[in-house]
C-alpha positions as a Markdown table, in Angstrom:
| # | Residue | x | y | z |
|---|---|---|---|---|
| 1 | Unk | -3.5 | 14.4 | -2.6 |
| 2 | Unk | -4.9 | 13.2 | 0.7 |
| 3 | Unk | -5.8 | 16.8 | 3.2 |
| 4 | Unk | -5.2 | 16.9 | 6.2 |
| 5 | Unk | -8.0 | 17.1 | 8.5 |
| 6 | Unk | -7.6 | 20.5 | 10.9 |
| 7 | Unk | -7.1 | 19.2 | 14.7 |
| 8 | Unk | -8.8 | 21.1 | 17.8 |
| 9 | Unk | -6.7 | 22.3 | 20.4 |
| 10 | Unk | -6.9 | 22.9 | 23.6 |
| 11 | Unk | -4.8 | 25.6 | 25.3 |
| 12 | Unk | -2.3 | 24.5 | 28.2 |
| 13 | Unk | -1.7 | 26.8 | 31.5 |
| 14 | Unk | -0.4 | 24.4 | 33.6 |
| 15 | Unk | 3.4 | 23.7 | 34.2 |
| 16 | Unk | 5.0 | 20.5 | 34.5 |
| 17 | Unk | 7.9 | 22.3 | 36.4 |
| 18 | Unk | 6.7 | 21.1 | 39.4 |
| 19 | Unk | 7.9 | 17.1 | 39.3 |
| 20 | Unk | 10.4 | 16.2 | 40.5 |
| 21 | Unk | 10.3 | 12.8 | 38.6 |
| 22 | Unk | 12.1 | 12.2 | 35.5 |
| 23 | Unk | 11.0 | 13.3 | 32.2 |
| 24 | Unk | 10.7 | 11.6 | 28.5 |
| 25 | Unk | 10.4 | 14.5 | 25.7 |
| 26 | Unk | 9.1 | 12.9 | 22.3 |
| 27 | Unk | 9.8 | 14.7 | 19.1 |
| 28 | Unk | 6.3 | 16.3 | 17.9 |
| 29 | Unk | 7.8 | 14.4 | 14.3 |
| 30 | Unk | 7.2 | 10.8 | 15.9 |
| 31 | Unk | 3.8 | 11.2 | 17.6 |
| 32 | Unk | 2.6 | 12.6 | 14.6 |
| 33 | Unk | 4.4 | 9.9 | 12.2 |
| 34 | Unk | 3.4 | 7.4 | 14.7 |
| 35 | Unk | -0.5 | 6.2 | 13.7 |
| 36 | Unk | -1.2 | 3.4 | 15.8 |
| 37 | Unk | -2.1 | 4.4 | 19.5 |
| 38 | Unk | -0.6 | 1.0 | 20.9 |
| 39 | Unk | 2.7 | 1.5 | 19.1 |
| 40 | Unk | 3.2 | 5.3 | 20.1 |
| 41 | Unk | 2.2 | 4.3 | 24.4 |
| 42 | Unk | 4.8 | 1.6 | 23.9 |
| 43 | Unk | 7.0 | 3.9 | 21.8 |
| 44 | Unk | 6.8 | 6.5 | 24.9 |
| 45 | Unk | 7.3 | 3.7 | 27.7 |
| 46 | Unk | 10.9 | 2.0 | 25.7 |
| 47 | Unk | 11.8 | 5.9 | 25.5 |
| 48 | Unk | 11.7 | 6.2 | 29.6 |
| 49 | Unk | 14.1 | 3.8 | 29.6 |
| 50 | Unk | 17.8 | 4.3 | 29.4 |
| 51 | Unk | 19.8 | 3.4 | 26.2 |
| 52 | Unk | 20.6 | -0.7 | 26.3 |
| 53 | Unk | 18.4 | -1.3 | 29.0 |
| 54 | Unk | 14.8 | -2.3 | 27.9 |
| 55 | Unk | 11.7 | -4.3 | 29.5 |
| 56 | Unk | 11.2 | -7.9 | 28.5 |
| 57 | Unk | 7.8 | -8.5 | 26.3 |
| 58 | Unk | 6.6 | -10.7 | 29.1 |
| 59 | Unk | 7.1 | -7.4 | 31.5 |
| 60 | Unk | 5.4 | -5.5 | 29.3 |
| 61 | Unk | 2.7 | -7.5 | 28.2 |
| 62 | Unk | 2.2 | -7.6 | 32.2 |
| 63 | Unk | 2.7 | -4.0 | 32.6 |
| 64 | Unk | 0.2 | -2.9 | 30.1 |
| 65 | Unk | -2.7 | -5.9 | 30.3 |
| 66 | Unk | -1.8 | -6.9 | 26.9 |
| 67 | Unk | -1.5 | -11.0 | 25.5 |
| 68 | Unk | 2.8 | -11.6 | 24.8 |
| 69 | Unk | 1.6 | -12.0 | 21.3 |
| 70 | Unk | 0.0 | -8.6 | 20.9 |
| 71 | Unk | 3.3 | -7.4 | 22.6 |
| 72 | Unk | 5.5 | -9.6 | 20.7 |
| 73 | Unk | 4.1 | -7.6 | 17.2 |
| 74 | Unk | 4.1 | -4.6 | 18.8 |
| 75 | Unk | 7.9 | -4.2 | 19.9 |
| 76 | Unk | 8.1 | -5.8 | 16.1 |
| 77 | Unk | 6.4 | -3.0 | 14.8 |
| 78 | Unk | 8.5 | -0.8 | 17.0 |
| 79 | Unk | 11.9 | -2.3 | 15.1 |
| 80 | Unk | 10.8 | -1.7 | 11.9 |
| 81 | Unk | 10.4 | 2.2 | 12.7 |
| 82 | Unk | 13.6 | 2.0 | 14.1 |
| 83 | Unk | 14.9 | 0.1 | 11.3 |
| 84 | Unk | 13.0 | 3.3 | 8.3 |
| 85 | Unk | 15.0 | 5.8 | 10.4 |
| 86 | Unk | 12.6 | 7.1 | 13.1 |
């Protein structure tokens, strides 16, 4: 059986109570399920957005500096959480 490894932490004292902006809460379950650092940023960004209204890949790609095709397998990638019940 693979061990986890033991992750440093860093205590918080800040607040975020402060902004005024919106705010997009990700379950602690997904970031940790979540392995590839690409697919959790763009998981994070489709989350700020609300329910039937998502970016195009070619906004994306744009947004983040990344090819359509690197895009393209990410929001793939992203389906096929969705799709194993994430």
């Amino acid at each position: 059986m693979k061990q986890e490894k033991k992750m440093s932490k860093e205590n918080f004292t800040g607040t975020f109570s402060k902004e005024d902006l919106g705010l997009t809460v990700l379950s602690n379950e997904i970031i940790e399920m979540i392995r590839d650092p690409y697919e959790l940023a763009l998981w994070a960004y489709l989350s700020s957005f609300p329910e039937g209204e998502l970016p195009t890949i070619k906004h994306t790609a744009e947004r983040f500096g990344l090819s359509e095709d690197k895009t393209r397998k990410l929001f793939h990638n992203i389906k096929n959480l969705i799709n194993k019940g994430i």
